[in-house]
C-alpha positions in Angstrom: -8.3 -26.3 157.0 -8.8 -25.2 160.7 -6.6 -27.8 162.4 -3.9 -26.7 159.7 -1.3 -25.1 162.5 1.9 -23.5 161.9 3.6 -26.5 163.1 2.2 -28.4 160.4 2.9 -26.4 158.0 6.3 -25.8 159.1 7.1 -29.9 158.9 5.4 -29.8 155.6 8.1 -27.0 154.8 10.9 -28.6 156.5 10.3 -31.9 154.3 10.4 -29.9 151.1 13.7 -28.4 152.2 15.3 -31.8 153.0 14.8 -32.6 149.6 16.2 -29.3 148.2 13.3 -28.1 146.7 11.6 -24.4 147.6 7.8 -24.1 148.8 7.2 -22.0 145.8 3.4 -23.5 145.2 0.6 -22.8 147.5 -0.2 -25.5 150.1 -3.9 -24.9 150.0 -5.4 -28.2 149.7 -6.9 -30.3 152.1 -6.8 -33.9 152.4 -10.0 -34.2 150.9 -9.1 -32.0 148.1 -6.0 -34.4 147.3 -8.5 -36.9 147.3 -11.0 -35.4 145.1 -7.8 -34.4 142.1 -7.3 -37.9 141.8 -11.0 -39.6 142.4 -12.3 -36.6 139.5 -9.4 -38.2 137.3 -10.0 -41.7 138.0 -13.9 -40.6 137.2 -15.8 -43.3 136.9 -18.1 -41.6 134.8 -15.5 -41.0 132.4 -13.6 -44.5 131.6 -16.4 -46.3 133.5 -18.7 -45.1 130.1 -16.5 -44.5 128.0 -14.9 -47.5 127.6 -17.5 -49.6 128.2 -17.0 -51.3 124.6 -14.4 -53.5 125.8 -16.3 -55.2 128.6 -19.8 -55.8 126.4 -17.8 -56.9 123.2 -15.4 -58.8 125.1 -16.5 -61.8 127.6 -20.1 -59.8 127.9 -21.6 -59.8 131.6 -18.6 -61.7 133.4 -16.4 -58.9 132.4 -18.1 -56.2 135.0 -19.3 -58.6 137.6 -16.3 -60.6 138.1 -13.8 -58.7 135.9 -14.1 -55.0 137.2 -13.2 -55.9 140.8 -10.3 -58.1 139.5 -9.4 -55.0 137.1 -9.5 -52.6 140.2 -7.4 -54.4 142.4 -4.6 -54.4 139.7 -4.6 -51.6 139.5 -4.5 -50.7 142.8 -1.5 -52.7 143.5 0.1 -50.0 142.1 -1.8 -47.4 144.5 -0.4 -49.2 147.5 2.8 -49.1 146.1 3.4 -45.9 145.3 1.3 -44.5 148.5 4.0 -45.9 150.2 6.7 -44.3 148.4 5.0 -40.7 148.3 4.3 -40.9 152.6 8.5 -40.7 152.7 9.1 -38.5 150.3 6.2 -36.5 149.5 7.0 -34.1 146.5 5.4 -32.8 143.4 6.4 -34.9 140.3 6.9 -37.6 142.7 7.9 -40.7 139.9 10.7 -38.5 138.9 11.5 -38.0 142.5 11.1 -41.3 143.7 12.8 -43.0 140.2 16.0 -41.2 140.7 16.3 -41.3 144.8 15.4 -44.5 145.3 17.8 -45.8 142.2 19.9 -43.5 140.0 20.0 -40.8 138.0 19.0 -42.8 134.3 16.2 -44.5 136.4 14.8 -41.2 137.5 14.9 -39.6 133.9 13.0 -42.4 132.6 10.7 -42.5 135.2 9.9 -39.1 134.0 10.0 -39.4 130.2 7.3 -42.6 131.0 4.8 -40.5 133.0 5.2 -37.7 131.1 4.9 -39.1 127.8 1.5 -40.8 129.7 0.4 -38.0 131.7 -0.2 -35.6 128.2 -1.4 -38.2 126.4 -4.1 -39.4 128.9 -5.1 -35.8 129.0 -6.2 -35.9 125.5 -7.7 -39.6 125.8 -9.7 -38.0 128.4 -11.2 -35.1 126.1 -11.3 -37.1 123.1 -13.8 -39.3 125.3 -15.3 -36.2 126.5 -15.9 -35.4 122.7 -17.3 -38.0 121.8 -20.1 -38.4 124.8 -21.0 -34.7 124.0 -20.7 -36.6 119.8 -23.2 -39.4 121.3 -25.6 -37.3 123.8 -26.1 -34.2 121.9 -24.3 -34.0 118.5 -27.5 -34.4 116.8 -28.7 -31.3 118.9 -25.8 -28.7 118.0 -24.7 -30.1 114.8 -21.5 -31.7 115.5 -20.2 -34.6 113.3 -17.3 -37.1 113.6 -15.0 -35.1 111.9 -10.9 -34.8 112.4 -11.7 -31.0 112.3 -15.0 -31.0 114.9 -12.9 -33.4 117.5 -9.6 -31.3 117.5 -11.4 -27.9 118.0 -13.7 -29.5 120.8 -10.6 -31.0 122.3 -8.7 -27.4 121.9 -11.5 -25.4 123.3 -12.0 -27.6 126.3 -8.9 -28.0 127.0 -8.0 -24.2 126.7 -10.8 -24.0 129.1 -9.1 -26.4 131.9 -5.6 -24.6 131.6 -7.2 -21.5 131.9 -8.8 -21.9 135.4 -5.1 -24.0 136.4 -3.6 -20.5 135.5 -5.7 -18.8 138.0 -4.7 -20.9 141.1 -5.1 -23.9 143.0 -7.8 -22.8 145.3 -9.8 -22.4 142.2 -9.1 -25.7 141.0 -9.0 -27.1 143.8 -13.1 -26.6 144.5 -13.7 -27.4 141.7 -12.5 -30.6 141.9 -13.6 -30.9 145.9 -16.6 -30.1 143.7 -16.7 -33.2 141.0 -15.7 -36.0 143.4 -19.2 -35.2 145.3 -20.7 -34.6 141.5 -19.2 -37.9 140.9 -20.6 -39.7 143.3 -23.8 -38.4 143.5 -24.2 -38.6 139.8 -23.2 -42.2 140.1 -25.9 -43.1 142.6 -28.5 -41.2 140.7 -27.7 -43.6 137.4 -27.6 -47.1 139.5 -31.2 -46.1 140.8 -32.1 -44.7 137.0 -30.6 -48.3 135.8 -32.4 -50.6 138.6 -35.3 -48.6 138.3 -35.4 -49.5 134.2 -34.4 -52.6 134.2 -36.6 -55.4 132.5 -35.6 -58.0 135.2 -32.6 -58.6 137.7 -31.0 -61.5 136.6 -28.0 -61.1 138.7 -26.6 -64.8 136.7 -26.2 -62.5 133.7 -23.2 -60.4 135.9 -21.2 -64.0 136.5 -21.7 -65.2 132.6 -19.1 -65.8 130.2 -19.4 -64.5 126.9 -17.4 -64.1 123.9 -18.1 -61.3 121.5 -14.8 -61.5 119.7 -13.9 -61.1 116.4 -17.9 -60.2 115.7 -18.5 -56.9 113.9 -20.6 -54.2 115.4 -23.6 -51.8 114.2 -23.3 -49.1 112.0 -24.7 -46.1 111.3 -26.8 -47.2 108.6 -28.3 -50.0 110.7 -26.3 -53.1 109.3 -24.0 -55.1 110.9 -20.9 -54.1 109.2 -19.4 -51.8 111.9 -15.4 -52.3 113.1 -15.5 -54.9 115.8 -14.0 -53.3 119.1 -12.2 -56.7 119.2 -11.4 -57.1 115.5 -9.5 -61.0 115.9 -11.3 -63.8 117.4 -9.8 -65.2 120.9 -10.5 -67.6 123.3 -13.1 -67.2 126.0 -10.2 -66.6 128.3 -8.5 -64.5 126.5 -12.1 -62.2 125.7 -11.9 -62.3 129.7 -8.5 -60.9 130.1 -9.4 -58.4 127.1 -12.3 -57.2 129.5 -9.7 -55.8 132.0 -8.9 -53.2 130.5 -12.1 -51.4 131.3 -10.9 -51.2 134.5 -7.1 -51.2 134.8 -7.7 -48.3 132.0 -10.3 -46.4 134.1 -8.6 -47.1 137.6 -5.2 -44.7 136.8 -4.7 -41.4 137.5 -4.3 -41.3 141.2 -0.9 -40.4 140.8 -2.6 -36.8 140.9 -2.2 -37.0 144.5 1.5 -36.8 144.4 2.1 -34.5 141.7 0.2 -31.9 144.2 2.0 -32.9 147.2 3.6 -29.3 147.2 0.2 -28.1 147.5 -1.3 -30.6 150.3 -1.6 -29.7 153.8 0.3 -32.8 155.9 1.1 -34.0 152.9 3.2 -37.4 154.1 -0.3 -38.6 155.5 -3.0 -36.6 153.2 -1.2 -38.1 150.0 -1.3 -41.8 150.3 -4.5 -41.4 152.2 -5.4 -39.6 148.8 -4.2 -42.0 146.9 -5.9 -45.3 148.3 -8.9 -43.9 149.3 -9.7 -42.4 145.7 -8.8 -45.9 143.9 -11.7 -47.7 146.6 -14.2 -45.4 146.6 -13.9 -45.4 142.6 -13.8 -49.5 142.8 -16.9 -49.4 145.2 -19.1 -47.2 143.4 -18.2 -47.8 139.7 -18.6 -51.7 140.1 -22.4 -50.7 141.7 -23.0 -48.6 138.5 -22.0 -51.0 135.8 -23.6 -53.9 137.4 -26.7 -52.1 138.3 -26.4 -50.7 133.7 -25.5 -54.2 132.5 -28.8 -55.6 134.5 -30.5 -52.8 132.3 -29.8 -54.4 129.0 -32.2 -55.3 127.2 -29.9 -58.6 126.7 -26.4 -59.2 126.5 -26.1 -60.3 122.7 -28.0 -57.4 121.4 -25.8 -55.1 123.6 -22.6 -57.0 122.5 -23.1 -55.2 118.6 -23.4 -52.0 119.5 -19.4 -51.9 120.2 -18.2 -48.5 121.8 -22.4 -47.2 121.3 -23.4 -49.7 124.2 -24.2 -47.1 126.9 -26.2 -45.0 124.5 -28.0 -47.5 122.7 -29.1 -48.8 126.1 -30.0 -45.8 127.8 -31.9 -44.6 124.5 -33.8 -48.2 124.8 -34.9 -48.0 128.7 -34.2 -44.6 130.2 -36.7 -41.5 130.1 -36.0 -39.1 127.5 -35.7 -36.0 130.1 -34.3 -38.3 132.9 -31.7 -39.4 130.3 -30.7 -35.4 129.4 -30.3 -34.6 132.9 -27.9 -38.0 133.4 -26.1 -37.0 130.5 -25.3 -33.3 131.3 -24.2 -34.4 135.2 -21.6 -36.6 133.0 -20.5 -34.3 130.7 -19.3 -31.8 133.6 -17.8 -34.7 135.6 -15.6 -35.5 132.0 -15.2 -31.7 132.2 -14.1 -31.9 135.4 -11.7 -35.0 135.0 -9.7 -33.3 132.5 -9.2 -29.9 134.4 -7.7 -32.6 136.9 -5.7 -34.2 134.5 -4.1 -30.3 133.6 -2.9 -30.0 137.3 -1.6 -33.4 137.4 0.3 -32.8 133.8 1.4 -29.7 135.3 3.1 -30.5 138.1 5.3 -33.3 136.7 6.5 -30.5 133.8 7.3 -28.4 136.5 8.9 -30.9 138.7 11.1 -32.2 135.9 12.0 -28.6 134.8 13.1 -27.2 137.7 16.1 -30.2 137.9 16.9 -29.4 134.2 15.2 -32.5 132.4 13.1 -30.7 129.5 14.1 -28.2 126.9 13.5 -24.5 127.9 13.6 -26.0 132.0 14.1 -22.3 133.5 10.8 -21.1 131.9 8.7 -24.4 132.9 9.7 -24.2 136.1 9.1 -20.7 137.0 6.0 -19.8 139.1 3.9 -17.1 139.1 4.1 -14.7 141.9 0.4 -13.8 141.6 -1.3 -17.4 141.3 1.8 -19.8 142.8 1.0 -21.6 139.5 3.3 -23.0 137.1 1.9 -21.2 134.0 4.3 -22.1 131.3 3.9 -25.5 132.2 0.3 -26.0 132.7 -0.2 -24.4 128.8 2.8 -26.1 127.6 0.8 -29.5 128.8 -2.4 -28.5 127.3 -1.0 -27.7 123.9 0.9 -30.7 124.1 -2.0 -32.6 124.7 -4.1 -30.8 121.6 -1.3 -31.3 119.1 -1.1 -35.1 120.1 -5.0 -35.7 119.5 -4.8 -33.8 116.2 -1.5 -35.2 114.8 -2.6 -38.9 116.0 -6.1 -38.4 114.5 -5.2 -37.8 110.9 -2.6 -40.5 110.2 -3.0 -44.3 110.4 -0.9 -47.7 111.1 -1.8 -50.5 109.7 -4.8 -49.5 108.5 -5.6 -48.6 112.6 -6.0 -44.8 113.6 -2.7 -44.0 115.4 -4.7 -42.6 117.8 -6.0 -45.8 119.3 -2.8 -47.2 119.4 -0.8 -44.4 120.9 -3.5 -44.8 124.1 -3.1 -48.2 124.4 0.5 -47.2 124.4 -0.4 -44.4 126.7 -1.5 -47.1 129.4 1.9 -49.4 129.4 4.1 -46.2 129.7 1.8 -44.6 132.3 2.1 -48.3 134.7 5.4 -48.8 133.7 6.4 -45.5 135.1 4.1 -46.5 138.1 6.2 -50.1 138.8 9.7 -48.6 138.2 9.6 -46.9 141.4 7.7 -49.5 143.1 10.7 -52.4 141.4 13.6 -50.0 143.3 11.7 -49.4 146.5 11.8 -53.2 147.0 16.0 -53.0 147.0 16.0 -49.4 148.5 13.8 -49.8 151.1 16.1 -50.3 154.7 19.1 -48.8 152.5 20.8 -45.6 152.8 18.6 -44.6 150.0 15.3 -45.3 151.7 15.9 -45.6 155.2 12.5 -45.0 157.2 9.4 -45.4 155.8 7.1 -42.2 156.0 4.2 -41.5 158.5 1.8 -44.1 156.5 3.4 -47.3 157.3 1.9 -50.5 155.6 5.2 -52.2 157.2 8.5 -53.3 154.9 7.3 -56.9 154.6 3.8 -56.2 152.7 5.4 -53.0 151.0 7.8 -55.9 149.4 5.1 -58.2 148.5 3.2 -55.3 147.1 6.3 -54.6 144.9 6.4 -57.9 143.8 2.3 -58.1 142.7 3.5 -54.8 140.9 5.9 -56.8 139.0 3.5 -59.2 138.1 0.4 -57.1 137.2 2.9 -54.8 134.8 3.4 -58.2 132.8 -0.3 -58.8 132.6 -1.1 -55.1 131.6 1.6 -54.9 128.7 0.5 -58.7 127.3 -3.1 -57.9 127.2 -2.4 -53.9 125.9 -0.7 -55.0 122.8 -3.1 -57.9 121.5 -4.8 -56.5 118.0 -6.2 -53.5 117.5 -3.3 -52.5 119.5 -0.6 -54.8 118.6 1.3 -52.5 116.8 1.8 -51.0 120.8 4.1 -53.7 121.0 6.6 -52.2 118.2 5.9 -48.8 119.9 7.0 -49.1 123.1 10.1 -51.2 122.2 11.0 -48.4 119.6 10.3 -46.0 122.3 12.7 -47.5 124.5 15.4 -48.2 122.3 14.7 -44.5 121.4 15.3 -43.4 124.9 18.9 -45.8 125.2 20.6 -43.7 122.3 19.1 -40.4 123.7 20.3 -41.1 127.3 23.8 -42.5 126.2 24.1 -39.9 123.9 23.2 -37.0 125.3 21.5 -36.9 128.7 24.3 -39.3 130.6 26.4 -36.4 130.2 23.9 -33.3 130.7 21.1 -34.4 133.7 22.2 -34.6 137.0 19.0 -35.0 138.4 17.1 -34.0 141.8 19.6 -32.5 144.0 21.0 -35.8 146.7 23.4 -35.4 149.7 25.5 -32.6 149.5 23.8 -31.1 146.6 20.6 -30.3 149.0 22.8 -28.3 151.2 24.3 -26.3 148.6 21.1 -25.0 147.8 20.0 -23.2 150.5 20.4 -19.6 149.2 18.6 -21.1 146.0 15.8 -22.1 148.5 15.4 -19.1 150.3 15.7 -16.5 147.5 12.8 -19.0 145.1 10.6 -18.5 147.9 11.0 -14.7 148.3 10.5 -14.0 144.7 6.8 -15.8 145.1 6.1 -14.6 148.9 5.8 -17.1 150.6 6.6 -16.1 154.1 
């Protein structure tokens, strides 16, 4: 960070202070490095795999070739949108921010309850998954079985691990995760020329085909085809299609990440959307390369269709070198690792950013930071617990006859965009107002920031329809409850308690705050 001079940092500083907020975390990431925290948690090689289930027993080949890019640029809407937002006002727990600044003080909270509520539970869908590649690659090898108590303790251990090196300071996380975007994509290159390489034929028509899998049941462990379908009700070819998406809209999220460290980012009103768009393309480019170049692998489509959530496994057991395969599947399991310890800052930040403006129980200790690291400790252990308790607590009950944990992600995804478009919705009235009145150093111009609002809109409709069609329909009564939940809450209670981020006169009143937060931490 050699061109970082002390003008820059002083703007950087200055930007912080017009919000009213004190530099009290350590700007030590580079552009790349804001990048890399939200290309490690997009990690293709996390979702991209993981999830894979839902493209193969969906609409089959059509679903990568033609439904990944589609996926990616919904989701990406968002990116634009909210890269926008974060060039104006570029501070940690930015939804929050942005939620109450751009519209009011209810709009802000519930921007925060939505990614928050999101944030911690994507953090355990992300070592859940983690769990169960290690399960699929090497459970055999070390013994581990499907169990409620194996998955919690793997989750609690690795998770322990990720909040542990947050504790110790962003530099440290910070290469690592410089670290895992090149793992990533070097990793991902290595398994498209391991998948060309093994592939029985390129036939390149299979990527454009529609299939529907629907409603069929999958393999089991004992060989027989009496496994849970991964889509248990039988739809139309269009609607197996729009099922499909979800590979991608629920691997391309995450990038978020870049504003939650904007405290932390060197230029931050340019290296944060920069971050932002840049992670969602790169993840578009080279995960759509990877799955086309594994679903020309397959042996065939049908075969691969009942093997459910086992596809990438089964297939790479079928055509991939035993020791080539090991080495493929240890490069994975770190970048998971890796995607995780992302997730921790990223959970972090918006605890913090919410405490520090009152808006959680036990706010003074979330938002303290330590002098030694410039971390928020209590926060980045209060997320990682958070996120422990939620995969055990959803893992033992059921709804329906449907883990709750499956259902709670799906519900994970709706909160997680609809905390993404509320922002977006109240930039496209702000924007030109008093309450947004010049757009930051990242300019995409009002008229196609407006029309990227209104795609927002659109694609937030699409998300929630497809999210709650069975196994997850019971996300449907979730979220409603969720939000009729937070009505009494905020009318009760809240409406009369938060004031939210500090706006007009409030950021001048807090000057002395300012200056005396950043001389209990050092910074000069």
């Amino acid at each position: 960070m050699s061109n970082y001079t002390e003008n820059d940092k002083k703007e950087d500083v200055q930007i912080l202070h017009s919000m009213g907020y004190a530099q009290e975390l350590e700007r030590r990431m580079s552009s790349f490095s804001n990048f890399a925290i939200s290309f490690s948690i997009i990690c293709i090689l996390s979702g991209g795999i993981n999830s894979l289930g839902q493209a193969t027993a969906g609409a089959g080949g059509a679903s990568i070739g033609i439904g990944w890019p589609l996926g990616c640029l919904i989701s990406g809407i968002f990116a634009l949108g909210l890269a926008q937002i974060s060039s104006a006002y570029p501070t940690a727990g930015g939804l929050y921010h942005w939620g109450s600044i751009l519209g009011n003080r209810f709009t802000g909270w519930l921007s925060a309850w939505l990614n928050l509520l999101g944030l911690v539970t994507v953090l355990g869908a992300i070592n859940v998954g983690t769990f169960y590649f290690f399960f699929g690659a090497f459970g055999s090898t070390f013994g581990i079985e499907d169990t409620l108590t194996h998955r919690v303790l793997f989750v609690a251990v690795i998770t322990a691990l990720q909040a542990l090196i947050n504790h110790f300071g962003i530099g440290l996380t910070a290469k690592l995760t410089d670290f895992s975007g090149y793992l990533i994509l070097a990793t991902a290159v290595v398994l498209t020329v391991v998948c060309l390489a093994s592939a029985p034929s390129y036939d390149f028509a299979r990527l454009f085909t529609f299939g529907n899998y629907t409603g069929q049941p999958t393999m089991a462990a004992d060989g027989t085809m009496t496994g849970a379908a991964v889509w248990p009700t039988a739809v139309s070819g269009g609607m197996a299609f729009l099922l499909g998406l979800l590979l991608p809209i629920y691997t391309i999220t995450g990038y978020d990440a870049s504003a939650h460290t904007s405290e932390e980012t060197v230029k931050a009103a340019v290296s944060v959307p920069k971050g932002m768009v840049s992670s969602v393309i790169w993840s578009t480019v080279f995960g759509y390369i990877m799955l086309c170049a594994f679903v020309l692998m397959l042996p065939n489509m049908d075969d691969a269709a009942k093997q459910g959530w086992n596809v990438f496994f089964w297939a790479m057991d079928a055509q991939v070198n035993g020791t080539v395969k090991t080495i493929l599947y240890v490069l994975i399991f770190l970048a998971q690792l890796l995607c995780g310890l992302a997730t921790v800052t990223s959970v972090s930040r918006m605890i913090y950013a919410f405490s520090r403006d009152k808006g959680l129980p036990a706010s003074s200790a979330l938002a303290k930071v330590s002098s030694k690291y410039r971390t928020p400790v209590a926060a980045i252990w209060t997320g990682a617990v958070l996120a422990v308790l939620f995969v055990w607590f959803t893992s033992a009950i059921t709804i329906a006859g449907t883990p709750a944990y499956s259902i709670v992600v799906s519900c994970t995804v709706i909160f997680i965009f609809l905390s993404f478009v509320l922002p977006i919705a109240l930039g496209f009235a702000a924007i030109g107002t008093s309450k947004w009145p010049v757009m930051g150093p990242w300019n995409m111009g009002v008229g196609a920031y407006k029309l990227v609002a209104i795609l927002a809109v659109v694609s937030m409709a699409i998300i929630f329809y497809i999210g709650v069609q069975p196994p997850n329909d019971w996300a449907l009564e979730i979220t409603l409850g969720f939000l009729v939940l937070t009505a009494i809450v905020w009318f009760g209670f809240e409406n009369r308690r938060f004031q939210g981020p500090p706006i007009g006169d409030a950021i001048a009143k807090r000057k002395e705050q300012i200056a005396a937060a950043e001389a209990a931490v050092g910074e000069a």
